[in-house]
One Martini backbone bead per residue (centre of mass of N, CA, C, O) as a GRO file, in nm:
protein
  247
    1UNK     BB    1   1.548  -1.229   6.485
    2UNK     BB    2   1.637  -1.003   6.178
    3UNK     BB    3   1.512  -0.824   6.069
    4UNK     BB    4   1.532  -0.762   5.663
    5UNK     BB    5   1.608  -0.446   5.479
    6UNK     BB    6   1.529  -0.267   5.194
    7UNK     BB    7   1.642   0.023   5.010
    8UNK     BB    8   1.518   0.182   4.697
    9UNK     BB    9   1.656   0.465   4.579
   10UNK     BB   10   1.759   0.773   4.411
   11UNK     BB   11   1.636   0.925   4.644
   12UNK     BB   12   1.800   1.035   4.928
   13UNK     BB   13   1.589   1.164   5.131
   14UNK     BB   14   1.391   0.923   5.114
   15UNK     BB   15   1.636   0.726   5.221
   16UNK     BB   16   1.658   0.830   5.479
   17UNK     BB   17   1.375   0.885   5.600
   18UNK     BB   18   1.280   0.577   5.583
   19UNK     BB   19   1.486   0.480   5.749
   20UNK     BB   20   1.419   0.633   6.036
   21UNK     BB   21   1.123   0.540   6.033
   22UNK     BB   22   1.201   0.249   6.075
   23UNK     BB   23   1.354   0.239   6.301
   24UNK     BB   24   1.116   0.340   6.498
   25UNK     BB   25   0.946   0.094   6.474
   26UNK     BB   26   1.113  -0.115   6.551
   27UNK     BB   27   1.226  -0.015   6.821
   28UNK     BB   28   0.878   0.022   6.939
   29UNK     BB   29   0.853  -0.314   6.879
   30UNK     BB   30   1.127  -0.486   6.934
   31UNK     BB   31   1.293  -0.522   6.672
   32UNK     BB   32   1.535  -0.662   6.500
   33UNK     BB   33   1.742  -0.481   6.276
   34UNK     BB   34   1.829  -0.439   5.925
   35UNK     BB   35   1.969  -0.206   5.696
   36UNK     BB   36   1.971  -0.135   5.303
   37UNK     BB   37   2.111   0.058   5.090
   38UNK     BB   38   1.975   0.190   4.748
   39UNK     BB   39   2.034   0.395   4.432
   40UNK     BB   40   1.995   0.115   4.253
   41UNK     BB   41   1.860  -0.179   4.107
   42UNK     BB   42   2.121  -0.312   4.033
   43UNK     BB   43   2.229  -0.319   4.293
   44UNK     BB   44   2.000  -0.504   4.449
   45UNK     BB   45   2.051  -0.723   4.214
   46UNK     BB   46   2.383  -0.807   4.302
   47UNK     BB   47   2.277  -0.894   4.580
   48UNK     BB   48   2.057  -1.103   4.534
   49UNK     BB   49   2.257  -1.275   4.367
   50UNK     BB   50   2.477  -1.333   4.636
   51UNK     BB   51   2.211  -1.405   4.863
   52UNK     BB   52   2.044  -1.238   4.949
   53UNK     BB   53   1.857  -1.099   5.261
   54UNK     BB   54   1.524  -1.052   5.259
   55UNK     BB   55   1.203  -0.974   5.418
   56UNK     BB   56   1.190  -0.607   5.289
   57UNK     BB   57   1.128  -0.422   4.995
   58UNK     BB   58   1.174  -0.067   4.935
   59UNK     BB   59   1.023   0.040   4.615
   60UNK     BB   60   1.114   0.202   4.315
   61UNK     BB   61   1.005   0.272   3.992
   62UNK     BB   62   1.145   0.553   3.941
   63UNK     BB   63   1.434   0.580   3.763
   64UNK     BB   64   1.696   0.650   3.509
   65UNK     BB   65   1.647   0.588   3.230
   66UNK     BB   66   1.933   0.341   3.200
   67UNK     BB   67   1.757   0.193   3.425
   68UNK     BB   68   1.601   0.031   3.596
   69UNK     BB   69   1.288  -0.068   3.669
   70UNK     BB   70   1.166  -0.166   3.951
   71UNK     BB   71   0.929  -0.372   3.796
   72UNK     BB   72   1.210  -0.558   3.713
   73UNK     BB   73   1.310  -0.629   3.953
   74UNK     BB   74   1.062  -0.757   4.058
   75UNK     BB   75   1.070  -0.982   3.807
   76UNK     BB   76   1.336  -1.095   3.890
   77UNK     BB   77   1.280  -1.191   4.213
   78UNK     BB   78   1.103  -1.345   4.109
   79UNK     BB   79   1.183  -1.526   3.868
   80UNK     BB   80   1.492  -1.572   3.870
   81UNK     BB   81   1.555  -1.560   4.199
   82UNK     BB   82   1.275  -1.684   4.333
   83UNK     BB   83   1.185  -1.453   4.607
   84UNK     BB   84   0.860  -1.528   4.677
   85UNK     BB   85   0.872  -1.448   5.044
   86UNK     BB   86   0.929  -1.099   4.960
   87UNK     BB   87   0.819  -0.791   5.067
   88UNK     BB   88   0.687  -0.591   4.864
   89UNK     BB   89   0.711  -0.193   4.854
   90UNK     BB   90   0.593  -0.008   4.657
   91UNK     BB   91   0.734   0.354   4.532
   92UNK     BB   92   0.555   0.702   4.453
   93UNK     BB   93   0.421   0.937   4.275
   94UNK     BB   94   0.244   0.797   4.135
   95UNK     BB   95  -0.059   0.589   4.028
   96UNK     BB   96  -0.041   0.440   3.731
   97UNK     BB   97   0.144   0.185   3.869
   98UNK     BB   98  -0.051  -0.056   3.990
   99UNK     BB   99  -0.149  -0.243   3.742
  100UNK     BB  100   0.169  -0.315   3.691
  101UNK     BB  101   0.193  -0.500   3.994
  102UNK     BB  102   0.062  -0.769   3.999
  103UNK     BB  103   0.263  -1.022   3.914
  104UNK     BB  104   0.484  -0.961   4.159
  105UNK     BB  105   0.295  -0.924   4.475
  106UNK     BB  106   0.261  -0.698   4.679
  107UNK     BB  107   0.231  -0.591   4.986
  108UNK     BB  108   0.212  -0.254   4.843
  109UNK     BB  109   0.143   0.093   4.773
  110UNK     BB  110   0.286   0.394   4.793
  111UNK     BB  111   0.287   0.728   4.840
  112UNK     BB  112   0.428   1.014   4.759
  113UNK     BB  113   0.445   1.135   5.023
  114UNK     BB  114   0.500   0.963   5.326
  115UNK     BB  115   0.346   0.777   5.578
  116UNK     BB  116   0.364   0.659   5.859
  117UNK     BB  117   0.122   0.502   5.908
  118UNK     BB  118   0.162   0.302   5.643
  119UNK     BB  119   0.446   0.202   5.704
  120UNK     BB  120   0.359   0.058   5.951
  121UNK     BB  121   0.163  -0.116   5.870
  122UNK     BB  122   0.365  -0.289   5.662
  123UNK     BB  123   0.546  -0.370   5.869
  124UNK     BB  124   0.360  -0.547   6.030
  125UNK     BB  125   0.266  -0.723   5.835
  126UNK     BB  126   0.593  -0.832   5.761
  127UNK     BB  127   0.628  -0.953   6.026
  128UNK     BB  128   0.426  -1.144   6.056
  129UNK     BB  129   0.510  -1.315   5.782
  130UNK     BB  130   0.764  -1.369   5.871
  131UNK     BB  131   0.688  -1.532   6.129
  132UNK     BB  132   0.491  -1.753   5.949
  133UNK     BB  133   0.782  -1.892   5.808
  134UNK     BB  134   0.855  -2.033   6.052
  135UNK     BB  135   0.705  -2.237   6.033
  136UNK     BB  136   0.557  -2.517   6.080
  137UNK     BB  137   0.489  -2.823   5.937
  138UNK     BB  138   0.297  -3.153   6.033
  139UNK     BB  139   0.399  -3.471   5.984
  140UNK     BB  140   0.299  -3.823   5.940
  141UNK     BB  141   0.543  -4.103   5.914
  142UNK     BB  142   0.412  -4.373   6.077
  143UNK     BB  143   0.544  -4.264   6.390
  144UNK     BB  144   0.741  -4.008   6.255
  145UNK     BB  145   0.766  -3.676   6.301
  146UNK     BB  146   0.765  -3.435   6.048
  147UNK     BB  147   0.930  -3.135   5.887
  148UNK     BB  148   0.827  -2.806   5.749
  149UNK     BB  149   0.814  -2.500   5.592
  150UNK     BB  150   0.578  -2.366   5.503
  151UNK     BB  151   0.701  -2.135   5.290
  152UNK     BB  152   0.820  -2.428   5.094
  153UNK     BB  153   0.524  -2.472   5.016
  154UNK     BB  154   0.318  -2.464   4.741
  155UNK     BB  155   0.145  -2.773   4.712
  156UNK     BB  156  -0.132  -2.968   4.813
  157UNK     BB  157  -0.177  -3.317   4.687
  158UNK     BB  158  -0.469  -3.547   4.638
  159UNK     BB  159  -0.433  -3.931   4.657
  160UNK     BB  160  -0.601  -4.075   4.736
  161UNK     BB  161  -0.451  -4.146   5.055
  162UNK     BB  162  -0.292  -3.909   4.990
  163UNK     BB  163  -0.023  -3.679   5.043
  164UNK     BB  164   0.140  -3.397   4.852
  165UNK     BB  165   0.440  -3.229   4.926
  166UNK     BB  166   0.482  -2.925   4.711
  167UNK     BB  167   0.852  -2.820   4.693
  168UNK     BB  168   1.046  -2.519   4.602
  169UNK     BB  169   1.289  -2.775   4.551
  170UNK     BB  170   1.096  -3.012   4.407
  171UNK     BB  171   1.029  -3.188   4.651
  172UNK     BB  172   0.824  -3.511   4.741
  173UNK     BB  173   0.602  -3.552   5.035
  174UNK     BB  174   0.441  -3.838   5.163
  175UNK     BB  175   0.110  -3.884   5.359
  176UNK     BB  176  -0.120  -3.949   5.511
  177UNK     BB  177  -0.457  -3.798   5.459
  178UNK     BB  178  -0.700  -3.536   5.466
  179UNK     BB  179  -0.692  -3.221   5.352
  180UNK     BB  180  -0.914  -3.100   5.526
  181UNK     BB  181  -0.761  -3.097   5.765
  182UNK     BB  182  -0.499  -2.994   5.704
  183UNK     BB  183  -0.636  -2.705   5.669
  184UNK     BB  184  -0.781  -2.666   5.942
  185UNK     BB  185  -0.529  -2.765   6.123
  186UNK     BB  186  -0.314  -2.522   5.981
  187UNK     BB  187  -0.325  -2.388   5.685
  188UNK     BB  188  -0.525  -2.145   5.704
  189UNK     BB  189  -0.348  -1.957   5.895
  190UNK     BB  190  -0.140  -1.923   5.622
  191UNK     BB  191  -0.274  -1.882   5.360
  192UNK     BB  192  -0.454  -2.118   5.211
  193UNK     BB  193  -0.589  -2.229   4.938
  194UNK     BB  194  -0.907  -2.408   4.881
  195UNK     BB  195  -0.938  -2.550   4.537
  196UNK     BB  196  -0.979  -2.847   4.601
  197UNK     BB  197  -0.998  -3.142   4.690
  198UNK     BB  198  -0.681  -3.168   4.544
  199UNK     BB  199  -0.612  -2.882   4.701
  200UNK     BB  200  -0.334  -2.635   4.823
  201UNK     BB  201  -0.238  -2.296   4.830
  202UNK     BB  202   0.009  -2.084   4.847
  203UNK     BB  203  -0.047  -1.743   4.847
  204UNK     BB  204   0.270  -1.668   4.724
  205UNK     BB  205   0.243  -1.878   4.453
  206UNK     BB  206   0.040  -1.664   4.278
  207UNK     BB  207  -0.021  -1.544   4.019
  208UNK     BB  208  -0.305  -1.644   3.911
  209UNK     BB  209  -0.698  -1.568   3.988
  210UNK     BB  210  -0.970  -1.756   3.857
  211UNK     BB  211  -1.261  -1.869   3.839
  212UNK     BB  212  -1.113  -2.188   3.732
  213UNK     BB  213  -0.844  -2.118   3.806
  214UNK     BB  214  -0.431  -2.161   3.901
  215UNK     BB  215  -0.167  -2.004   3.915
  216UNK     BB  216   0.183  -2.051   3.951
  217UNK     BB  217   0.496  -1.930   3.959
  218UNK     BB  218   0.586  -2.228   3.991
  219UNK     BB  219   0.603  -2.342   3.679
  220UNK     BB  220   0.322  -2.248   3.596
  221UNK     BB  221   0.127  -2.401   3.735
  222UNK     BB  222  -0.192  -2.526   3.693
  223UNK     BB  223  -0.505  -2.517   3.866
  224UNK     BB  224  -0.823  -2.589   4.002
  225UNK     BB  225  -1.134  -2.501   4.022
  226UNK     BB  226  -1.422  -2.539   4.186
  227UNK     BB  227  -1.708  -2.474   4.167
  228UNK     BB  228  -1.789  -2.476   4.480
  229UNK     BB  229  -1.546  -2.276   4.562
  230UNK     BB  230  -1.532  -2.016   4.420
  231UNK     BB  231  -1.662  -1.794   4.650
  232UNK     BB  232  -1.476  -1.878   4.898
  233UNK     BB  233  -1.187  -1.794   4.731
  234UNK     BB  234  -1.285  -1.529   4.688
  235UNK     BB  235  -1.315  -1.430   4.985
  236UNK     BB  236  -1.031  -1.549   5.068
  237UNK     BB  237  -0.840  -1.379   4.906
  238UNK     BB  238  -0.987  -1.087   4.974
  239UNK     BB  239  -0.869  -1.131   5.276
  240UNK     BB  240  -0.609  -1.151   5.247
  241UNK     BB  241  -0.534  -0.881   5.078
  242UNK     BB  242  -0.650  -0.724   5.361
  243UNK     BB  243  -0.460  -0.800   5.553
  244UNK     BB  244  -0.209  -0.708   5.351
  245UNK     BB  245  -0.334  -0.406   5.243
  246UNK     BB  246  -0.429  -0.500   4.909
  247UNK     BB  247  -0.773  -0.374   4.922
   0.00000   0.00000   0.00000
C-alpha cells in the first residue's frame, strides 16, 4: 500500500521544509509514499473534485484574501466530498482558530514553526488509521461469510434478533447476531462508540456528540445515547480523541 499525503500551504518554503520533513520519516519506518504539494486551497479542491486519494492532508487555514481558506477546504472534503476518512491535520500560525475547526474532525492542529516531533506523531497516528481502514468487518449469512471495509460502515442498528450494517454507499446489510458480541470481538478495536442497546457508530462520522444524542456527518442522522452509557461513552471518546493526538 502507498500512503498518499498532500500538502496545501500558500508559504512555498513551509511546503518544501515539510516535504522533506515527512518524506525523512515515512522513509524511516519504511512505508511507501506519494506526496503532492499544492499552494492554494482551490487547487486541492479541484483535484479532490477528480477523484483524488489521499491518507493525510497538511492543510493550512490563512491563504490569500480572495482564495478559500483551510476551513471551507476542511468542509467541502467532508460535506461536499464526503471523504469522511482522510486525515486532516491543520496547520497555522495562529491558535485562535482551534475551536472552528470542531465540525471538520481534524486529526490534529499543528503550531508554525512545525517540530519534527510533532510531524512524526501524526504521520504515525494516520498511517495506523489508515491500516485499521482496510481491514474487513466480517459476518455471516446463512452458511456463508460475508465482509465489508470497517471503514465503509457509518453504523449498526440491532432490531430483533438481526443486526442492520448501515454502509457509506447507502446500502443495507443484515444478519442475525447480537450488538453486544458484535462490538466486543471486532467493532472495539476499530474505533466505535457502543451508545445504545441498538446503535454502534463509527467515530470517523460522529459530526456532534452530545450527552443524550448523536449526530452523523452522514445525512444527519441524530441517534440516542442511552442514560446507562452515557459516561462509558464519554470515557471512551476522549480515548479515541487521546489516541489519536486530538485531546
Amino acid at each position: 500500500m502507498t500512503f498518499q499525503i498532500a500538502i496545501c500551504d500558500d508559504e512555498k518554503q513551509i511546503c518544501s521544509e515539510l516535504e522533506t520533513t515527512i518524506k525523512k520519516i515515512l522513509t524511516s519506518l519504511k512505508i511507501k509514499h506519494e506526496i503532492d504539494v499544492y499552494f492554494s486551497g482551490e487547487r486541492l479542491c479541484n483535484k479532490l473534485e477528480s477523484a483524488a486519494h489521499y491518507d493525510l492532508i497538511f492543510l493550512d487555514i490563512e491563504f490569500a484574501k480572495n482564495e478559500i481558506n483551510g476551513i471551507e477546504v476542511g468542509t467541502r472534503i467532508r460535506e461536499v466530498y464526503e471523504r469522511h476518512m482522510i486525515s486532516i491535520v491543520y496547520i497555522s500560525w495562529e491558535m485562535k482558530y482551534s475551536m472552528q475547526l470542531f465540525d471538520v474532525r481534524p486529526l490534529n492542529f499543528l503550531i508554525k514553526p512545525l517540530k519534527y516531533g510533532k510531524i512524526e506523531q501524526v504521520i504515525k497516528t494516520a498511517v495506523k488509521l489508515s491500516k485499521l481502514c482496510v481491514d474487513d468487518f466480517v459476518y455471516k449469512v446463512r452458511h456463508g461469510d460475508f465482509r465489508v471495509k470497517v471503514k465503509d460502515i457509518v453504523y449498526l442498528e440491532s432490531v430483533n434478533r438481526k443486526l442492520i450494517l448501515h454502509l457509506v454507499d447507502g446500502r443495507k446489510e443484515a444478519f442475525y447476531g447480537t450488538l453486544r458480541e458484535v462490538y466486543q470481538e471486532q467493532l472495539h478495536k476499530f474505533d466505535f462508540l457502543h451508545i445504545h442497546a441498538s446503535y454502534a457508530v463509527n467515530y470517523n462520522y460522529v459530526s456532534v456528540l452530545s450527552r443524550n444524542k448523536l449526530v452523523l456527518a452522514y445525512n444527519d442522522i441524530t441517534l440516542p445515547i442511552s442514560r446507562q452509557r452515557k459516561e462509558e461513552i464519554s470515557e471512551t471518546y476522549f480515548t479515541i480523541l487521546e489516541r489519536r493526538g486530538l485531546a
